[in-house]
Residue frames as qw, qx, qy, qz and C-alpha x, y, z in Angstrom:
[[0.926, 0.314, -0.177, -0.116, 94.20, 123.96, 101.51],
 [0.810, -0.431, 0.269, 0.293, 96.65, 121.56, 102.78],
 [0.181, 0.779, -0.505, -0.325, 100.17, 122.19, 100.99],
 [0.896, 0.128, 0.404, -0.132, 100.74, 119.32, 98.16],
 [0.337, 0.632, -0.516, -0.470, 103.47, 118.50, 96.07],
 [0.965, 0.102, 0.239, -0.032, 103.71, 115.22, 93.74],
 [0.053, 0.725, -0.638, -0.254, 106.84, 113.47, 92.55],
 [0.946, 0.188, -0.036, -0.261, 106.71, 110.75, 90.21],
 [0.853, -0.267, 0.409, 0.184, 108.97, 107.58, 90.74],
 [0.177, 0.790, -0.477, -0.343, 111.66, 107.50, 88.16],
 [0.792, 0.138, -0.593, -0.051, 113.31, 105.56, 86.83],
 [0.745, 0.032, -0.627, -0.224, 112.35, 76.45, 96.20],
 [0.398, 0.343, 0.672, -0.522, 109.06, 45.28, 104.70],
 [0.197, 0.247, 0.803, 0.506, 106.16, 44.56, 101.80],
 [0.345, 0.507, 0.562, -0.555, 103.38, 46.48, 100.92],
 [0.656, 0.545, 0.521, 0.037, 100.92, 46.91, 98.19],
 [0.403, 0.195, 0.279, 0.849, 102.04, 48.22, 94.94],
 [0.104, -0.827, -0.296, -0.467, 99.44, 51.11, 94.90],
 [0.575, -0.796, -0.121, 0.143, 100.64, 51.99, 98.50],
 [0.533, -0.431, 0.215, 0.696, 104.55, 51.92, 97.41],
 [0.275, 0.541, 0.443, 0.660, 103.53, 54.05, 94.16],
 [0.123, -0.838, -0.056, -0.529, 101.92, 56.84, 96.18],
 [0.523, -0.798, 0.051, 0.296, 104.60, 56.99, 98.87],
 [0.671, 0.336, 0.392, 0.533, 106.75, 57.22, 95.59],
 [0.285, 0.406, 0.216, 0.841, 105.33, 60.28, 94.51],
 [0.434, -0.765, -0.444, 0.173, 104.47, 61.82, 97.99],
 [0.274, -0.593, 0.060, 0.754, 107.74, 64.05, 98.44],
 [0.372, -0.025, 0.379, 0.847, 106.94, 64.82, 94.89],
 [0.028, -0.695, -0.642, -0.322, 103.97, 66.10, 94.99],
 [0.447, -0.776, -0.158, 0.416, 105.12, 67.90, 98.45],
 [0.381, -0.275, 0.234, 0.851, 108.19, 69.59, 96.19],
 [0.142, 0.345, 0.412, 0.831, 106.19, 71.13, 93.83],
 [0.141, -0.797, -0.525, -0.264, 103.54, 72.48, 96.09],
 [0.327, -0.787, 0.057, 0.520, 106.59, 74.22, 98.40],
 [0.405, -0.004, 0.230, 0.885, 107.67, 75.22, 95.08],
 [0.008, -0.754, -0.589, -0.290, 104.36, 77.04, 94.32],
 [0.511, -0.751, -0.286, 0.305, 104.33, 78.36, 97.61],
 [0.577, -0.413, 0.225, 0.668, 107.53, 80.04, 96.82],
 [0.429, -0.038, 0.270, 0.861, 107.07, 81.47, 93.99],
 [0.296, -0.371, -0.159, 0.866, 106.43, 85.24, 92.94],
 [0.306, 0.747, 0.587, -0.064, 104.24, 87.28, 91.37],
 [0.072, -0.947, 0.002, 0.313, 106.10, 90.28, 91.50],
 [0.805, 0.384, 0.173, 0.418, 108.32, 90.85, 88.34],
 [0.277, -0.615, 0.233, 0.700, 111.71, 93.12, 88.01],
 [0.668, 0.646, 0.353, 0.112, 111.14, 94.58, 84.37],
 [0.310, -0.566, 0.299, 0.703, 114.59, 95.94, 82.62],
 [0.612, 0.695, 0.345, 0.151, 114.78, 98.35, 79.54],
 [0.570, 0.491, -0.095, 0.652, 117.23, 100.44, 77.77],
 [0.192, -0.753, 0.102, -0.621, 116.48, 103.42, 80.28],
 [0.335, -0.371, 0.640, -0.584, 116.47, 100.95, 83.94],
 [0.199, -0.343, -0.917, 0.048, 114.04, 98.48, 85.84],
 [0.570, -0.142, 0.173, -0.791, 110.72, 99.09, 87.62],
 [0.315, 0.205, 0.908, -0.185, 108.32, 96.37, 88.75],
 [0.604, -0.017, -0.374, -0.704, 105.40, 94.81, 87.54],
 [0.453, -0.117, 0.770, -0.434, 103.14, 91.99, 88.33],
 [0.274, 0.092, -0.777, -0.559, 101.77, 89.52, 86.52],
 [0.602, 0.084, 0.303, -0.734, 97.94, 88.78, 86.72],
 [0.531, 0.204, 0.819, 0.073, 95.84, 85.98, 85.85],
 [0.496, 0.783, 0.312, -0.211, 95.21, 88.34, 83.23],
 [0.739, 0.394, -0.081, 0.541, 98.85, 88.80, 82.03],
 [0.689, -0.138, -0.269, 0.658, 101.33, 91.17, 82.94],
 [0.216, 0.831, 0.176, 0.482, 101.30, 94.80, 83.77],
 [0.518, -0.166, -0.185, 0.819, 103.40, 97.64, 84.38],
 [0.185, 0.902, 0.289, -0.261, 103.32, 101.43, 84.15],
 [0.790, 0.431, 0.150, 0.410, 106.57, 101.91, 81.82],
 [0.044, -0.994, 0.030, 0.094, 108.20, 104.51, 83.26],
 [0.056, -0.671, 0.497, 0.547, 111.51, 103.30, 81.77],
 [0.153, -0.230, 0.740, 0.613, 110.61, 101.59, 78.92],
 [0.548, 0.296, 0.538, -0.568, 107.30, 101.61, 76.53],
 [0.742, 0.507, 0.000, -0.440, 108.09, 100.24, 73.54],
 [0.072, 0.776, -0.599, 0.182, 110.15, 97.85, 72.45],
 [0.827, -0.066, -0.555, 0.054, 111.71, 94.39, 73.77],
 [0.232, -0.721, 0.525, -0.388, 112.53, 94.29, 77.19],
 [0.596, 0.071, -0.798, 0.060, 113.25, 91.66, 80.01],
 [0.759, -0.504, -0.151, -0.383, 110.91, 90.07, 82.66],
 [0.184, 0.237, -0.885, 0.355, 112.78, 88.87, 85.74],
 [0.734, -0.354, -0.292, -0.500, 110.42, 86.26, 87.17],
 [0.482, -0.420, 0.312, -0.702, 110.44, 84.18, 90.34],
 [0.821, -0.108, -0.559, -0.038, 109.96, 80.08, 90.69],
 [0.730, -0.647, 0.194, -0.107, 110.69, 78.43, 94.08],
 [0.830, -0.126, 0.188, 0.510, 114.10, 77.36, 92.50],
 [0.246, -0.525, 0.047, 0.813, 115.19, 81.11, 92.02],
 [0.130, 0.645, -0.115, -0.744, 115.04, 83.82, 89.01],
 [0.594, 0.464, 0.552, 0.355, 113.93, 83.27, 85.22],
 [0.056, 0.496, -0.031, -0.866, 114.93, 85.91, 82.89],
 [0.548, 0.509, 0.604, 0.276, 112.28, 85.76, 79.90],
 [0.022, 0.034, 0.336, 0.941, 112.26, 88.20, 76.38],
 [0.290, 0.636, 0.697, -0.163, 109.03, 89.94, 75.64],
 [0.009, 0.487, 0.425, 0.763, 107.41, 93.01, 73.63],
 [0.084, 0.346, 0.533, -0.767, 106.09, 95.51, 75.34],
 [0.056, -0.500, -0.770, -0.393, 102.11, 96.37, 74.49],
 [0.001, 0.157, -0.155, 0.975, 100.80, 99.76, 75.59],
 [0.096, -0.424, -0.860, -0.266, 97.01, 99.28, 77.02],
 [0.130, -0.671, 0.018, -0.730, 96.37, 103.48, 77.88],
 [0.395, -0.855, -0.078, -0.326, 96.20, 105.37, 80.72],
 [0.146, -0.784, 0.594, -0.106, 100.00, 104.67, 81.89],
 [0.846, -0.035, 0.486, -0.215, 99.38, 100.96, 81.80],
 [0.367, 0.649, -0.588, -0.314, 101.56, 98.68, 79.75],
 [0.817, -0.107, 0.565, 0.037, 101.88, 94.46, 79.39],
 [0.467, 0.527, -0.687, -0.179, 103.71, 91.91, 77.42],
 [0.924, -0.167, 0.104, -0.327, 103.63, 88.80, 77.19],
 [0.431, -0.411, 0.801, 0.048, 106.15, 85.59, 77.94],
 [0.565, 0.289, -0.658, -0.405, 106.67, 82.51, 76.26],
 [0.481, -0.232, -0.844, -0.041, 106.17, 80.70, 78.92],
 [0.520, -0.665, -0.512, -0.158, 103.65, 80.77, 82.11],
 [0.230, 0.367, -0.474, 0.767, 105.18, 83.07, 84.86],
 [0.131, -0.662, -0.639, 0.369, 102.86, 83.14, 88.65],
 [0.116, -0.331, -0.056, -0.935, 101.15, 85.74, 88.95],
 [0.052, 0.164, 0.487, -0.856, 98.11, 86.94, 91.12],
 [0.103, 0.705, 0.600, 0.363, 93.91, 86.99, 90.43],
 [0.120, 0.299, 0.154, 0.934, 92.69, 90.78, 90.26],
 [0.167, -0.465, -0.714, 0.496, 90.46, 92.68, 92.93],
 [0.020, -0.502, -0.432, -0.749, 87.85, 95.09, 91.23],
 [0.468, -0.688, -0.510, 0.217, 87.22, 96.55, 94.69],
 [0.150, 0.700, -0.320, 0.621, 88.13, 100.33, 95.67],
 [0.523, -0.035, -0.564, 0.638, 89.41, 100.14, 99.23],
 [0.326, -0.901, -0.237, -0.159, 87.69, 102.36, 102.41],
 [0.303, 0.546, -0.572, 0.532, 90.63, 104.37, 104.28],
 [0.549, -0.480, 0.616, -0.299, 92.17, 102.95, 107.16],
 [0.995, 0.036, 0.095, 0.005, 92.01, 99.49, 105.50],
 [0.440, -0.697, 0.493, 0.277, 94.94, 97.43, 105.33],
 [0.584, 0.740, -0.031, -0.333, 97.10, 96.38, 102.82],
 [0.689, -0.514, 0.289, 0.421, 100.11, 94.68, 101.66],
 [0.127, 0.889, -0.359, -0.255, 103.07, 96.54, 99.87],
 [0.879, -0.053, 0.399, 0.254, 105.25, 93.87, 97.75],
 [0.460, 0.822, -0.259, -0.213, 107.97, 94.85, 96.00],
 [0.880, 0.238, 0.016, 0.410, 112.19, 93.42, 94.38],
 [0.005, 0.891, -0.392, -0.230, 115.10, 94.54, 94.95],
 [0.567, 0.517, -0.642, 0.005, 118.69, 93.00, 93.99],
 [0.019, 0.401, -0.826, 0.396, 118.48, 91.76, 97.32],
 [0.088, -0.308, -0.944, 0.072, 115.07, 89.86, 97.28],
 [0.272, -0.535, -0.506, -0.620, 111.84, 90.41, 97.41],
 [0.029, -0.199, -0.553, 0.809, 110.17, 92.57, 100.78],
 [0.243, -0.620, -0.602, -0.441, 106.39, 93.66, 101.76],
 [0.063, 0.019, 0.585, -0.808, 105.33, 95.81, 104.34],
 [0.027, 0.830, 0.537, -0.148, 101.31, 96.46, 105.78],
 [0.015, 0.220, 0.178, 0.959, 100.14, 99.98, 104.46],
 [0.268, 0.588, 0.536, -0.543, 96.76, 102.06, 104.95],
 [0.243, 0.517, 0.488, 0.660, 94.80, 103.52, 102.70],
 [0.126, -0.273, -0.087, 0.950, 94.85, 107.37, 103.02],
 [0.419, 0.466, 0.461, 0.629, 92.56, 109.66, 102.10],
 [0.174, -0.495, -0.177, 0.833, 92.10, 113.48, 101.34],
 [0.440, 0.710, 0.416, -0.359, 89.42, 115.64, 100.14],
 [0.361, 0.774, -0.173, -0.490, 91.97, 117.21, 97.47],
 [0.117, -0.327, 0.902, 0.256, 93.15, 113.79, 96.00],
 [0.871, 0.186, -0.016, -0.455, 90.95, 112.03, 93.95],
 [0.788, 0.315, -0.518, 0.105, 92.17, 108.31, 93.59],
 [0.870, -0.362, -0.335, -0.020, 93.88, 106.06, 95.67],
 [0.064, -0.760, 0.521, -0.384, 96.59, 107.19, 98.54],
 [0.881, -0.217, -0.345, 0.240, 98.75, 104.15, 100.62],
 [0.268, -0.878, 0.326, 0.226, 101.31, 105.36, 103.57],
 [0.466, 0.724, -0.498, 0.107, 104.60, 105.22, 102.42],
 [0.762, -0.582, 0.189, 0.213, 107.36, 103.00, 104.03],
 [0.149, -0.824, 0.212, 0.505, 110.96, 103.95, 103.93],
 [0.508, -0.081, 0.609, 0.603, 112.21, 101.87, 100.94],
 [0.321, 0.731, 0.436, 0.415, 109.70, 103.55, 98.49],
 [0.134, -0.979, -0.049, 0.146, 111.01, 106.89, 99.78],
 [0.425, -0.653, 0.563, 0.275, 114.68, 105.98, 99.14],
 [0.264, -0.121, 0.814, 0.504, 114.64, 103.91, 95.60],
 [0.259, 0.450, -0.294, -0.802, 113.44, 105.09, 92.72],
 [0.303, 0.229, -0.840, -0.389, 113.21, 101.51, 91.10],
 [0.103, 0.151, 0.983, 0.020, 110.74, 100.29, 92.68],
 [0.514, 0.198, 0.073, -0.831, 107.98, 102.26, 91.17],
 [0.762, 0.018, -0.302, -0.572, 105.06, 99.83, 89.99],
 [0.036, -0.210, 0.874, -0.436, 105.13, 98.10, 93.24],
 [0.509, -0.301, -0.735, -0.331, 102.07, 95.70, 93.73],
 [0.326, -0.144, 0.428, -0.830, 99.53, 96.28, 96.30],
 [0.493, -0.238, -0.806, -0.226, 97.11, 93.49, 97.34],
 [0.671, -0.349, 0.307, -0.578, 94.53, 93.39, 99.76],
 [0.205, 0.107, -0.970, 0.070, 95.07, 89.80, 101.60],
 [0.741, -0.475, -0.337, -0.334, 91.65, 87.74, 102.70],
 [0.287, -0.572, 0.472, -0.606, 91.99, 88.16, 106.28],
 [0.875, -0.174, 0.291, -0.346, 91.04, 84.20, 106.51],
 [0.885, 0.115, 0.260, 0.369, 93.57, 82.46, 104.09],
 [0.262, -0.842, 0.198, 0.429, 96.49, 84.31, 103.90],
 [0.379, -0.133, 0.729, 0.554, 97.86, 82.75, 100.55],
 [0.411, 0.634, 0.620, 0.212, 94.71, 84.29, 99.13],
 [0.178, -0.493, 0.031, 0.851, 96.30, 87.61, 97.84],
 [0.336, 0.714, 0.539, 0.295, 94.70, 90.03, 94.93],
 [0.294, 0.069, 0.064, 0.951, 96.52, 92.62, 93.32],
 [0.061, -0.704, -0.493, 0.508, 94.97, 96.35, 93.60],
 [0.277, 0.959, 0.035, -0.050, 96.67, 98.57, 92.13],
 [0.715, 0.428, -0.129, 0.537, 100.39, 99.57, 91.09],
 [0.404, -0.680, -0.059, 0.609, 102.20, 102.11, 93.31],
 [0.512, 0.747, 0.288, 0.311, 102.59, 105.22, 90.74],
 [0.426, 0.442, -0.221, 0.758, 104.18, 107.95, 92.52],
 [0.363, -0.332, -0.564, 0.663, 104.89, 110.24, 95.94],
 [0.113, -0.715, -0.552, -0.413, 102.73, 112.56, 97.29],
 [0.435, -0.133, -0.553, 0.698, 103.26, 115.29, 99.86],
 [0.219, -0.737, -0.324, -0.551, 100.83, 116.61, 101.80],
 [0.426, -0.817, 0.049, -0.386, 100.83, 118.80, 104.77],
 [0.223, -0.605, 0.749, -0.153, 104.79, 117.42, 105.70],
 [0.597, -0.116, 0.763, -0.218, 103.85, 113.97, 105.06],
 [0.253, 0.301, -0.790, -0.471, 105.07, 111.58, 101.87],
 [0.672, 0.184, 0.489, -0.525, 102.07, 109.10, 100.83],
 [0.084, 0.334, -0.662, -0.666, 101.76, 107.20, 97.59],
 [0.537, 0.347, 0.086, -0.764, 99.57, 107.22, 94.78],
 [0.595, 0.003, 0.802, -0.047, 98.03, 104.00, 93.76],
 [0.532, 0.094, -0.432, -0.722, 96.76, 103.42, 90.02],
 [0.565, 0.031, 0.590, -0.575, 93.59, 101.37, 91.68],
 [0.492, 0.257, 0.823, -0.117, 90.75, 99.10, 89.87],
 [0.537, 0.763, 0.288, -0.214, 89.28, 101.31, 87.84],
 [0.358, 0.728, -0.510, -0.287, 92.70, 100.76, 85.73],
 [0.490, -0.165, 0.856, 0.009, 93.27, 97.56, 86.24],
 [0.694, 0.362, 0.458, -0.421, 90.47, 97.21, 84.18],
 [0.339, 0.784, -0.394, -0.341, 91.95, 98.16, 81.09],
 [0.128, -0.348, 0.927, 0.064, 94.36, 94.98, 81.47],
 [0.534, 0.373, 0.739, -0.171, 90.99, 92.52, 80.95],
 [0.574, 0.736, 0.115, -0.340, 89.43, 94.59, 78.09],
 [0.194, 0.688, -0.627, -0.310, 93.17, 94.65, 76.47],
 [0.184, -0.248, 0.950, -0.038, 93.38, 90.55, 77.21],
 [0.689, 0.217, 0.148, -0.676, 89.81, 89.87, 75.40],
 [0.705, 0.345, -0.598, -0.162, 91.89, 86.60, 73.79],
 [0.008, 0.600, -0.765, 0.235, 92.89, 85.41, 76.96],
 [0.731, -0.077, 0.586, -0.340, 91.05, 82.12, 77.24],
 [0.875, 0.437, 0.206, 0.040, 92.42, 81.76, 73.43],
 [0.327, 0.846, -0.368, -0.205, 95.79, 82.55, 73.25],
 [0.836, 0.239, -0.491, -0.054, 98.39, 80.46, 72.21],
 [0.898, -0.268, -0.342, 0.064, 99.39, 77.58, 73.90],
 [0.266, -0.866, 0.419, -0.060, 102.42, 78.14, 76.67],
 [0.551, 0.447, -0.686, 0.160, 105.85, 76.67, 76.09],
 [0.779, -0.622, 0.008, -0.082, 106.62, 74.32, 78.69],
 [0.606, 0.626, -0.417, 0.258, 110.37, 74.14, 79.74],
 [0.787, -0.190, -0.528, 0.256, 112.88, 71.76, 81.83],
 [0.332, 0.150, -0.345, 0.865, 114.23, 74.85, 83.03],
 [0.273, -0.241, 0.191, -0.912, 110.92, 76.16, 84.81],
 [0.768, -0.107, -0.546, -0.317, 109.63, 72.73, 85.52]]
């Protein structure tokens, strides 16, 4: 049996009126779709204990709390005109799996209820203080691992904070169609060689069943400052 040890992460002239109206609002239509474009899914979540990531889903947010699980914390978010910091509550929804919700809309990402085959690729998206980075991964696997294995690249080997890194399989035809996987949970080491372990789909779920209001909750704040 291969030797295996695990180590969990830690802590933007005349012409008709109708013509000069929609060259009016042409660059504005253009600025908000390169803001879209721009902005992030991938959230920096700080509590009393640190940060860690998370990601926010078309199902709401989720993390894996590994420094904070109860409690108010704060969501750095993303726009194409830099960082929002919002309050929330944190909301426990089992199996390591934690969300909370914003007051107002934050991007975020639709969910992929798919297990990966190994060798597929992947992309790795995480935050630091210095911006946001992704690498390609594989998906690993080994008879004595049940669940999901990605390789490792060197920043998850070297920073602690970015445990509940987002993992998305990208359609291989429209690259702007991304879909989270799974979270990045902790390091694995098998036979000389550091891997990490993915919570996968079959937890994701948990985030839907927990969100069973989400097509009724309340309304989102809208605000000049994320407009």
């Amino acid at each position: 049996m291969a030797h295996m040890r695990i180590s969990r992460l830690s802590s933007n002239m005349l012409i008709p009126y109708r013509t000069y109206l929609a060259c009016l609002l042409l660059p504005l239509v253009t600025a908000c779709i390169g803001t879209r474009e721009a902005a992030d899914a991938t959230l920096r979540i700080y509590g009393e204990t640190g940060s860690e990531l998370g990601v926010c889903t078309s199902y709401g947010l989720v993390f894996l709390g590994r420094t904070v699980r109860a409690g108010d914390i704060e969501v750095e978010a993303h726009f194409g005109d830099g960082p929002n910091i919002e309050a929330a509550v944190v909301e426990p929804i089992g199996h390591g799996l934690y969300t909370a919700e914003t007051e107002i809309r934050l991007p975020s990402v639709p969910l992929k209820f798919h297990d990966p085959k190994a060798g597929d690729s992947l992309i790795l998206r995480g935050r630091t203080e210095d911006g946001a980075w992704e690498e390609e991964v594989s998906v690993h696997v080994d008879e004595h691992i049940h669940g999901l294995l990605i390789t490792a690249p060197q920043i998850m080997l070297r920073r602690d904070d970015q445990v509940g890194a987002g993992v998305f399989w990208e359609n291989p035809f429209d690259s702007n169609d991304r879909r989270l996987i799974g979270l990045v949970s902790a390091r694995i080491r098998i036979a000389n060689k550091t891997y990490l372990s993915v919570l996968g789909p079959r937890y994701l779920w948990r985030l839907v069943t927990h969100r069973r209001d989400h097509l009724r909750r309340k309304p989102w704040v809208y605000r000049e400052d994320i407009m």
